[in-house]
N, C-alpha and C positions, 0 to 999 in steps of 0.2 A: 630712510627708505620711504620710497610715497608707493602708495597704489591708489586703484580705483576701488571702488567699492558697488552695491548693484545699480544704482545711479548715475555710476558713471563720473561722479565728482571725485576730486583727489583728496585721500588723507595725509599726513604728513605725521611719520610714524617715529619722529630721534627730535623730542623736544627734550632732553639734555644735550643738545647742541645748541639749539636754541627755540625760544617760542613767541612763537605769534603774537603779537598784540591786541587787542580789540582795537577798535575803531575807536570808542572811545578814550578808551588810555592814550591814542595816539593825540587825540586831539586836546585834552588834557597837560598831555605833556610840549606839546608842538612849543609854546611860549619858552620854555624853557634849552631845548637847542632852539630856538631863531634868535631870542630879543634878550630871554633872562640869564645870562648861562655863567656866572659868578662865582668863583668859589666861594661855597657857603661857609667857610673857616676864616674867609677877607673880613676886615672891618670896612670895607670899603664899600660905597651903596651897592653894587652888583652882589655884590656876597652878602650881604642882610638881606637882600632882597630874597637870595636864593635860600637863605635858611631860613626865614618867614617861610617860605611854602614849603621847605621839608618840615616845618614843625607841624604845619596847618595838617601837611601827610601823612605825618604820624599820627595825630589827635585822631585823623577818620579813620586810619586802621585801629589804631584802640579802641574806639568805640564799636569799630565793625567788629571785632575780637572779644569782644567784651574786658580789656586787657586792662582793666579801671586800675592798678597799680605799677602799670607801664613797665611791664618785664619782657615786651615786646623786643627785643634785638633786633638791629639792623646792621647790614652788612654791605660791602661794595659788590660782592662776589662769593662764589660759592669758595673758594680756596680760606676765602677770611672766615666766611661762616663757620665750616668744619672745625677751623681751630676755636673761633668763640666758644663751640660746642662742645668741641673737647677739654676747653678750661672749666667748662659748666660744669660737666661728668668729675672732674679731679677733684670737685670743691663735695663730692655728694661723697657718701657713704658708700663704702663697694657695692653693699648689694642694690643699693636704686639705682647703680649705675646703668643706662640703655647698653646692650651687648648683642650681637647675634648677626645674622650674616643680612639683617634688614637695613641698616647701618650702610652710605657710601663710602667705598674703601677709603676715603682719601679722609674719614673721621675715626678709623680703626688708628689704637697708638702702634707707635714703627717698631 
């Protein structure tokens, strides 16, 4: 759903369908769909190359995170994450478990 707001400019209001990028991320990442775009699991130069710079991308979110024992997870997609997360929960004690209806469905067990 978009509307206007008192200026007149558009909001865009279902970023779980998808979100916007900055300008800089785009530009950021541009090298990577044009030139770099390798399977980073290849031994092959494209895919070193391309897991050089997810490691490089991890190092700056850990430090942005302050996340200095790298418990940072990453994920393809929201469908993987939820399950990573649900593996996390089964491995904790019931009651640290996270519960409640602030949780997206698709992390609640079936």
């Amino acid at each position: 759903m978009s509307t206007g707001n008192a200026s007149g400019s558009r909001i865009y209001m279902d970023a779980n369908a998808t979100t916007p990028l900055l300008p800089e991320v785009v530009e950021a990442m541009r090298p990577y769909w044009t030139e770099h775009f390798g399977n980073a699991s290849s031994i092959h130069l494209d895919g070193q190359q391309a897991r050089k710079a997810i490691d490089q991308a991890r190092e700056i979110l850990a430090e942005l995170f302050n996340d200095l024992d790298r418990a940072l997870g990453h994920s393809a997609g929201s469908k993987e994450a939820g399950k990573l997360r649900r593996a996390d929960d089964l491995r904790r004690p019931a009651a640290q478990r996270p519960h409640g209806s602030s949780r997206h469905p698709a992390c609640h067990p079936a």
